[in-house]
Backbone bond lengths (Angstrom), bond angles and torsions (degrees), N, CA, C in turn:
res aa  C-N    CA-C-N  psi(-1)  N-CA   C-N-CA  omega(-1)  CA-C   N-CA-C  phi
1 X - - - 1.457 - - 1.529 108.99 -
2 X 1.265 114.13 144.79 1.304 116.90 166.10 1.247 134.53 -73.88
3 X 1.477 124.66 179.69 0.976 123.10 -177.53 1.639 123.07 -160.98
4 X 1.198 119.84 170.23 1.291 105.62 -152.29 1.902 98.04 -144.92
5 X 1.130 117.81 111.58 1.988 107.25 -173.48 1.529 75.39 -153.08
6 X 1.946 92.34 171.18 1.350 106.32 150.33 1.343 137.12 -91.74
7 X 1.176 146.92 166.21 1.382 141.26 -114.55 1.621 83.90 -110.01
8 X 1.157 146.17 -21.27 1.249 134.05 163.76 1.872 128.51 -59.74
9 X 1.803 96.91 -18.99 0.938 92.47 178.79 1.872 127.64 -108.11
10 X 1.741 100.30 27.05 1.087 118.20 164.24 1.542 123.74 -65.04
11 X 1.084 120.07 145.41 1.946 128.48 147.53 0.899 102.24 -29.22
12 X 1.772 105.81 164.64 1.684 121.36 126.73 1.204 115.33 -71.92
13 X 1.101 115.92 140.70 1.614 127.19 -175.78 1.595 127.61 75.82
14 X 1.341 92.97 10.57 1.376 101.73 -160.97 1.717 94.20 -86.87
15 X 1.707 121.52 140.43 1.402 119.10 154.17 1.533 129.15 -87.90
16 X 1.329 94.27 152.06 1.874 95.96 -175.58 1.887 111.83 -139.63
17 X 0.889 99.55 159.43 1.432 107.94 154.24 1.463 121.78 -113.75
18 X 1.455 129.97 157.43 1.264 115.52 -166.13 1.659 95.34 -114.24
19 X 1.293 118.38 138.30 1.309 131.28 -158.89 1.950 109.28 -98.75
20 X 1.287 95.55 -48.28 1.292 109.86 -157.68 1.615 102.85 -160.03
21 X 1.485 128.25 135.36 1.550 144.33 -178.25 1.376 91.33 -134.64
22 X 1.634 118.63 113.75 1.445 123.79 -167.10 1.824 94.58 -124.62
23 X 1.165 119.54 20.86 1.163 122.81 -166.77 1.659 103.89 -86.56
24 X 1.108 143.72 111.89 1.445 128.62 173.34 1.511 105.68 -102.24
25 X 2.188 76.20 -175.28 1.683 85.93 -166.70 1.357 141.35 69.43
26 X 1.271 138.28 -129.69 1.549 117.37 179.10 1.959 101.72 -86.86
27 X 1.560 96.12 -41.71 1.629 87.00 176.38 1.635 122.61 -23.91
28 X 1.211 71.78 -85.45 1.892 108.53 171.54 1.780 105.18 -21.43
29 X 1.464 108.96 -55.99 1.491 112.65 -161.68 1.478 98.64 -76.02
30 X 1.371 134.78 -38.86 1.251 157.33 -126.32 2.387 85.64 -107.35
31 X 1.258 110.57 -45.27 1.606 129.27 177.91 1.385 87.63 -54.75
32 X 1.377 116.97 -74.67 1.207 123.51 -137.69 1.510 113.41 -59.86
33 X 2.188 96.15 -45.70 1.307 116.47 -164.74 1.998 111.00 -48.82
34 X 1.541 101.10 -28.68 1.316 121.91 -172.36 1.950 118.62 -82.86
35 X 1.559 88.51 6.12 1.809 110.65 170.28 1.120 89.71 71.63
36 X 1.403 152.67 5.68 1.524 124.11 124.94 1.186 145.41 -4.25
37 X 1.617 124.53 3.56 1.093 142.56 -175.62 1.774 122.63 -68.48
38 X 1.397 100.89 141.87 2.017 97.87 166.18 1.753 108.05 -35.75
39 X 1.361 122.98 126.55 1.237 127.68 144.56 1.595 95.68 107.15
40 X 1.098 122.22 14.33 1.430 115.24 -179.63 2.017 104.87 -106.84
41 X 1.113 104.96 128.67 1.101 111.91 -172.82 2.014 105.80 -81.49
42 X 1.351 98.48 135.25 1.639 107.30 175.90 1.409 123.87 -125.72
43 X 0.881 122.71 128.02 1.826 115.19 166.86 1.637 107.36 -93.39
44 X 1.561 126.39 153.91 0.794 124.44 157.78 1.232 135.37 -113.44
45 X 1.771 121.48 110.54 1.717 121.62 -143.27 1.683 112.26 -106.85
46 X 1.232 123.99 0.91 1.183 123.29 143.70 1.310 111.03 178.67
47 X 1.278 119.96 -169.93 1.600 132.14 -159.94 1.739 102.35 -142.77
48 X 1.334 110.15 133.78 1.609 92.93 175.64 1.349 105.19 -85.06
49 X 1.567 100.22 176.16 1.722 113.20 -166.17 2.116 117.94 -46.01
50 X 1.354 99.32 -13.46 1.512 81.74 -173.21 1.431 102.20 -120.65
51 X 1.694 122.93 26.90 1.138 141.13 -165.74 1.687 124.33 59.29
52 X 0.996 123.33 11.34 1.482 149.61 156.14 1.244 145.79 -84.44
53 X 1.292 163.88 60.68 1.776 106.30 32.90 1.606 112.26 -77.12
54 X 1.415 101.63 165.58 1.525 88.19 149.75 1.489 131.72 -118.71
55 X 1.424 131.18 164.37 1.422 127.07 -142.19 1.696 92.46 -114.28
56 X 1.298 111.26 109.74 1.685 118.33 171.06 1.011 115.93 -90.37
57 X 1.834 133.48 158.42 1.583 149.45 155.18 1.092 96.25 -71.93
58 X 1.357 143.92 160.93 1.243 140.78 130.70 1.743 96.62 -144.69
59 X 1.292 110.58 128.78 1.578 109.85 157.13 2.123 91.38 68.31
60 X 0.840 100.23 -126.81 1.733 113.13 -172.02 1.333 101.74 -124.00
61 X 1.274 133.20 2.85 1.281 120.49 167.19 1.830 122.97 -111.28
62 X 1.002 139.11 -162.98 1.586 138.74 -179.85 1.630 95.49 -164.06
63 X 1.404 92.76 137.67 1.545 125.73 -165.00 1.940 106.74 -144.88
64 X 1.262 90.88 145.33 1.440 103.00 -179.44 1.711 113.00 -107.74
65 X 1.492 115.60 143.00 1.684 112.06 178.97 1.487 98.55 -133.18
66 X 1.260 109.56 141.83 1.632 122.97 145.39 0.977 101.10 -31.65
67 X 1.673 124.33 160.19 1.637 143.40 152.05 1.237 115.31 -72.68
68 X 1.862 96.67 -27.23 2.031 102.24 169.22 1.264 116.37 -67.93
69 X 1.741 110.46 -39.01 1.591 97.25 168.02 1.191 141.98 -105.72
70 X 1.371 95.74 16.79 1.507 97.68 -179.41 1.506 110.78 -109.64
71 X 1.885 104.59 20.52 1.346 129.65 172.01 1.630 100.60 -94.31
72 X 1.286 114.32 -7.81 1.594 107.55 164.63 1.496 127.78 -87.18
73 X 1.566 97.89 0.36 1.686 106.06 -168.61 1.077 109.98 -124.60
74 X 1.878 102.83 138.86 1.623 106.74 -152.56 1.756 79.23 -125.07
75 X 1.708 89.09 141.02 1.712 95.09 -154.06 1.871 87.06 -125.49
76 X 1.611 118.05 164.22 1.370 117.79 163.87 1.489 89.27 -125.83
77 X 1.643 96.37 154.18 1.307 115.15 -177.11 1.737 93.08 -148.08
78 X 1.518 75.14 172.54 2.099 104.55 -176.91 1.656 77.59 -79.41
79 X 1.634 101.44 139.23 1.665 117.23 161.26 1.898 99.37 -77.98
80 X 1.227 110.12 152.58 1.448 104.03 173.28 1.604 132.40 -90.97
């Protein structure tokens, strides 16, 4: 079953698709520009030590987000 959270409240290792980026304005533009987009699939491959940022797959590259902004991204996942 699926599932539906924001992207902060993923695993490590966990896969996602990204549903929805509700972040506006420069945030928002600044998310997106970084292929943050609806329908792009992400893994998330680690977190630094105090859970801040965390470090995503996307595509062939790896990128890091705030917990503030990656509280704008609404992700689907496998239920466990």
């Amino acid at each position: 079953m699926k599932q539906q959270h924001c992207l902060r409240q993923m695993r490590e290792k966990q896969k996602g698709v990204i549903v929805a980026v509700t972040a506006k304005g420069e945030l928002g533009r600044r998310i997106r520009d970084m292929g943050l987009v609806a329908g792009a699939e992400i893994t998330v491959v680690g977190r630094a030590p105090l859970k801040d940022p965390v470090a995503l797959r996307l595509k062939d590259f790896t990128l890091t987000l705030r917990n503030n902004e990656a509280d704008y991204i609404t992700v689907e996942t496998e239920g466990d």
